[in-house]
FIVODO-457290 format. One record per residue (C-alpha): residue number from 0; y, x, z. Coordinates in steps of 0.25 Angstrom, whole numbers, plus 5000, padded with zeros to 4 digits. Example, Ala and Ser with C-alpha at 12.3 -4.5 7.8 and 13.67 -1.06 7.14 Angstrom:
<nodes>
<node><nr>0</nr><y>4982</y><x>5049</x><z>5031</z></node>
<node><nr>1</nr><y>4996</y><x>5055</x><z>5029</z></node>
</nodes>
This chain:
<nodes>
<node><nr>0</nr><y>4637</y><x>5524</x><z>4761</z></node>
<node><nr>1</nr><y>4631</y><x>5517</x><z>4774</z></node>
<node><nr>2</nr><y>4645</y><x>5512</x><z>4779</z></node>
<node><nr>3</nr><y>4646</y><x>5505</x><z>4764</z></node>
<node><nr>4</nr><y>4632</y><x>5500</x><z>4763</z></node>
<node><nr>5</nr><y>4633</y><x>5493</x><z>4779</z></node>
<node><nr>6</nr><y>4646</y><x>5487</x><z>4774</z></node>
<node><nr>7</nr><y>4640</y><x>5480</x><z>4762</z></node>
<node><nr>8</nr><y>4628</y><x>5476</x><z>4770</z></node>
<node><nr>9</nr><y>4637</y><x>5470</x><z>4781</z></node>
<node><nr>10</nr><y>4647</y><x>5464</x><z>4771</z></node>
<node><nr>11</nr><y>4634</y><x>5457</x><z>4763</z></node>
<node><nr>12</nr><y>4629</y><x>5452</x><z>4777</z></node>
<node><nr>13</nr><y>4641</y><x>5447</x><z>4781</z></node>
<node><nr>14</nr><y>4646</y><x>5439</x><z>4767</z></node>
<node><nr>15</nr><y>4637</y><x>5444</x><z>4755</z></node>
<node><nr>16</nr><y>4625</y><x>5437</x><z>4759</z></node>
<node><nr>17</nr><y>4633</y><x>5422</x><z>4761</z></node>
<node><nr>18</nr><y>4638</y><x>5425</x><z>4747</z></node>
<node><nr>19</nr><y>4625</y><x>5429</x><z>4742</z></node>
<node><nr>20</nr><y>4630</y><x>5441</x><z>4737</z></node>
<node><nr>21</nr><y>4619</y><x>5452</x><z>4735</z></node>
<node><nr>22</nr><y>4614</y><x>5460</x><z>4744</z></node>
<node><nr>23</nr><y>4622</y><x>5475</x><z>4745</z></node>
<node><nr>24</nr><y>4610</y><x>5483</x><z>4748</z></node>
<node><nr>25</nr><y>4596</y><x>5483</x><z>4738</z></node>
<node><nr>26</nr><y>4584</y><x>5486</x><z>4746</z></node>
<node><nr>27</nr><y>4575</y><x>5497</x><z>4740</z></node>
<node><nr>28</nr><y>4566</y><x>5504</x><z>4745</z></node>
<node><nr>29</nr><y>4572</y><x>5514</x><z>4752</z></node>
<node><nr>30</nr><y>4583</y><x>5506</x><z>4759</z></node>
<node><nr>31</nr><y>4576</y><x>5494</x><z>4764</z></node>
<node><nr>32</nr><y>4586</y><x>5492</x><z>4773</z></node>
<node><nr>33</nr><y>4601</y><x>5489</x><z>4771</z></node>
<node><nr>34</nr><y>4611</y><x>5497</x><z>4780</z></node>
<node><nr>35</nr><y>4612</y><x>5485</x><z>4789</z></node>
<node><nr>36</nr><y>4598</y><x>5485</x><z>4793</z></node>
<node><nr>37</nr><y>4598</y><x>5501</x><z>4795</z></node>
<node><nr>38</nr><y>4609</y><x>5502</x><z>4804</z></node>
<node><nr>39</nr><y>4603</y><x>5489</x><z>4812</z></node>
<node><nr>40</nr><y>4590</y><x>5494</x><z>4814</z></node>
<node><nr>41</nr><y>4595</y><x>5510</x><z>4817</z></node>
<node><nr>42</nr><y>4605</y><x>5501</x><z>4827</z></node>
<node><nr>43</nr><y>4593</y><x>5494</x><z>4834</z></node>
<node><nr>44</nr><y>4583</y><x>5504</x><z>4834</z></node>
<node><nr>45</nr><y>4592</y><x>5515</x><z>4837</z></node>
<node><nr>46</nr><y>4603</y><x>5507</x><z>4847</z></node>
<node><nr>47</nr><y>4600</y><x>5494</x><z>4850</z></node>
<node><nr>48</nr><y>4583</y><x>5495</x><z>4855</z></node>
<node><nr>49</nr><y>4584</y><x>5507</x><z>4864</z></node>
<node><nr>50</nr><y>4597</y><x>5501</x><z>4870</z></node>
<node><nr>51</nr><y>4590</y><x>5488</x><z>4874</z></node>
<node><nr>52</nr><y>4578</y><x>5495</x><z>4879</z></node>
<node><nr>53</nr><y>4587</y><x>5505</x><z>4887</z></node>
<node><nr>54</nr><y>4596</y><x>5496</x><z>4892</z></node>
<node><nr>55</nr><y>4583</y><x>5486</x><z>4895</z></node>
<node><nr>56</nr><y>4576</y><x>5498</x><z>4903</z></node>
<node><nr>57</nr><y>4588</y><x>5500</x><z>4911</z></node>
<node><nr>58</nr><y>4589</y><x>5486</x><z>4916</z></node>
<node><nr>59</nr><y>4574</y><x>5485</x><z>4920</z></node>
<node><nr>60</nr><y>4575</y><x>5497</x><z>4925</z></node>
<node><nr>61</nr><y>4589</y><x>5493</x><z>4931</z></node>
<node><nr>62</nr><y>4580</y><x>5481</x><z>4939</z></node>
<node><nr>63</nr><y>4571</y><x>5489</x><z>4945</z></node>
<node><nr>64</nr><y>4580</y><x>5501</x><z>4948</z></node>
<node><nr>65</nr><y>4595</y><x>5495</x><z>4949</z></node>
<node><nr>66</nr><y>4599</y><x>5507</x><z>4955</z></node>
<node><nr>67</nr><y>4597</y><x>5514</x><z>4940</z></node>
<node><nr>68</nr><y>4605</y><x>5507</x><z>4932</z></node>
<node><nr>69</nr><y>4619</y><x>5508</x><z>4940</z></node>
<node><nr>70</nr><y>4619</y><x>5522</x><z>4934</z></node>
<node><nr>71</nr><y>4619</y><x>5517</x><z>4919</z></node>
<node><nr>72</nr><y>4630</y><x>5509</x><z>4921</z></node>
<node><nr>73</nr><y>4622</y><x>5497</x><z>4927</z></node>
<node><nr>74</nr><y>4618</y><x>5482</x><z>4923</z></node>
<node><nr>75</nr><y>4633</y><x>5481</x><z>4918</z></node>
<node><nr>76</nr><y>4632</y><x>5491</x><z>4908</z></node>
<node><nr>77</nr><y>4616</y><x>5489</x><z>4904</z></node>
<node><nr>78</nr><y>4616</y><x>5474</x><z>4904</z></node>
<node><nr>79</nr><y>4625</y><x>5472</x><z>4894</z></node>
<node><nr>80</nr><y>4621</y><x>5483</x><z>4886</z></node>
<node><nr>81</nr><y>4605</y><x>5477</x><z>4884</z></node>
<node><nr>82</nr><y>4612</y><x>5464</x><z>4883</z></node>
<node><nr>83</nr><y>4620</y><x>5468</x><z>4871</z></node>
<node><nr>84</nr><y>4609</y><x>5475</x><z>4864</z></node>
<node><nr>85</nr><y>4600</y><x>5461</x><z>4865</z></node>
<node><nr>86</nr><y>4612</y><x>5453</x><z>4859</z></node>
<node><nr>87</nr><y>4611</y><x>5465</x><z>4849</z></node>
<node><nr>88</nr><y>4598</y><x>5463</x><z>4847</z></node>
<node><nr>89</nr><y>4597</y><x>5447</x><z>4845</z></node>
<node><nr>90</nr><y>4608</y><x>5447</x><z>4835</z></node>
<node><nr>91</nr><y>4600</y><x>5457</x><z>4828</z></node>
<node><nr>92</nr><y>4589</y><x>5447</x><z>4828</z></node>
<node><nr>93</nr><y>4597</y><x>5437</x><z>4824</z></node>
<node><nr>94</nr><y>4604</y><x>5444</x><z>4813</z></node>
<node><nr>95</nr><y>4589</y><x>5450</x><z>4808</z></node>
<node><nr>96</nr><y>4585</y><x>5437</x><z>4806</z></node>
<node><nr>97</nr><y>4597</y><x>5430</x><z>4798</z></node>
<node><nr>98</nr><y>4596</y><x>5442</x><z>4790</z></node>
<node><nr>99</nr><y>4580</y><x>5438</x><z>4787</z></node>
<node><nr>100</nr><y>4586</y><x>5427</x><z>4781</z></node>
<node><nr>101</nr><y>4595</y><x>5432</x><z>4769</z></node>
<node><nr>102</nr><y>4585</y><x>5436</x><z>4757</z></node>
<node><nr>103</nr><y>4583</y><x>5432</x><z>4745</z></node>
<node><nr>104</nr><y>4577</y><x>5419</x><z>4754</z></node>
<node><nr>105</nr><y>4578</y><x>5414</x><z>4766</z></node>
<node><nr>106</nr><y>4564</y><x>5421</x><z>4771</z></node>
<node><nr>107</nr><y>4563</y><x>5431</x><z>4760</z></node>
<node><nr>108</nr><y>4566</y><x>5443</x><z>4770</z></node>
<node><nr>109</nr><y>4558</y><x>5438</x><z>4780</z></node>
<node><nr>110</nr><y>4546</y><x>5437</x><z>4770</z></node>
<node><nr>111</nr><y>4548</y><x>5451</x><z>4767</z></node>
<node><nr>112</nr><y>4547</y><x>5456</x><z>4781</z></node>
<node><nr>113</nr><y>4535</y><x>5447</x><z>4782</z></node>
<node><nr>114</nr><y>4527</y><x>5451</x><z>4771</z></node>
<node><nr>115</nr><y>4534</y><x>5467</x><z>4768</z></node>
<node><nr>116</nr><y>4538</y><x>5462</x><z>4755</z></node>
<node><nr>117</nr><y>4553</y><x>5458</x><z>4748</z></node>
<node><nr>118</nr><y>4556</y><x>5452</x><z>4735</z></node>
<node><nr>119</nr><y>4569</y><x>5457</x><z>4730</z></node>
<node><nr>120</nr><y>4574</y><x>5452</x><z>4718</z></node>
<node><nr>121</nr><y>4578</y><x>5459</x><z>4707</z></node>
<node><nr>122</nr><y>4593</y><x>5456</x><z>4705</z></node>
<node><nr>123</nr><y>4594</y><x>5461</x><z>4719</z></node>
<node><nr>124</nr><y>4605</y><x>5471</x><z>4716</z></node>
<node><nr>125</nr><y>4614</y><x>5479</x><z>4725</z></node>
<node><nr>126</nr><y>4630</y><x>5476</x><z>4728</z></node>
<node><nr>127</nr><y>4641</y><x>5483</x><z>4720</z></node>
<node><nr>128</nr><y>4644</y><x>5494</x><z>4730</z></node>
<node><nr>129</nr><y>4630</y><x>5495</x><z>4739</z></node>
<node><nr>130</nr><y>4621</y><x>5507</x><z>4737</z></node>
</nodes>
């Protein structure tokens, strides 16, 4: 079901939420995270931070000893790569902070991270089709 549940999630953030239709995922205790969110966060803790620190190590290490980093495939190939994971990892910035924005309010989900505490309405219901 995960393949079903990330296409509900990705269709609601991409149209549902403009058409203020409801959210396809309920938050319960168990599942604080929609599927989204889990496969962002195992992506930048399992991929994306230790590819910007390797890839950053080699190019100071690269600095102090340039005849290292020929044998990796050189500046070329190691450049490129830590500048791709930064833009990775400001879009992820930018991205985590619109999403802040889309509660129930404006600052209602940044309230919640603020003070450990969400109000979810009663009516919050689940789309036809999530689980």
């Amino acid at each position: 079901g995960l393949l079903e549940r990330l296409t509900l999630q990705a269709r609601y953030y991409l149209r549902g939420i403009f058409l203020r239709e409801a959210h396809p995922m309920s938050k319960r205790p168990e599942a604080k995270l929609n599927p989204l969110q889990q496969l962002t966060y195992v992506g930048l803790l399992n991929v994306l931070f230790p590819l910007q620190i390797v890839t950053g190590l080699l190019l100071w290490v690269g600095g102090l000893f340039p005849r290292a980093l020929p044998t990796l495939g050189g500046l070329a190939v190691v450049g490129p790569l830590h500048n791709l994971g930064s833009w990775l990892l400001l879009t992820f910035l930018v991205m985590h902070v619109y999403l802040t924005t889309t509660g129930h309010t404006l600052t209602s989900n940044i309230k919640a991270m603020i003070d450990g505490w969400e109000e979810i309405p009663a009516d919050d219901t689940v789309s036809k089709g999530a689980r």
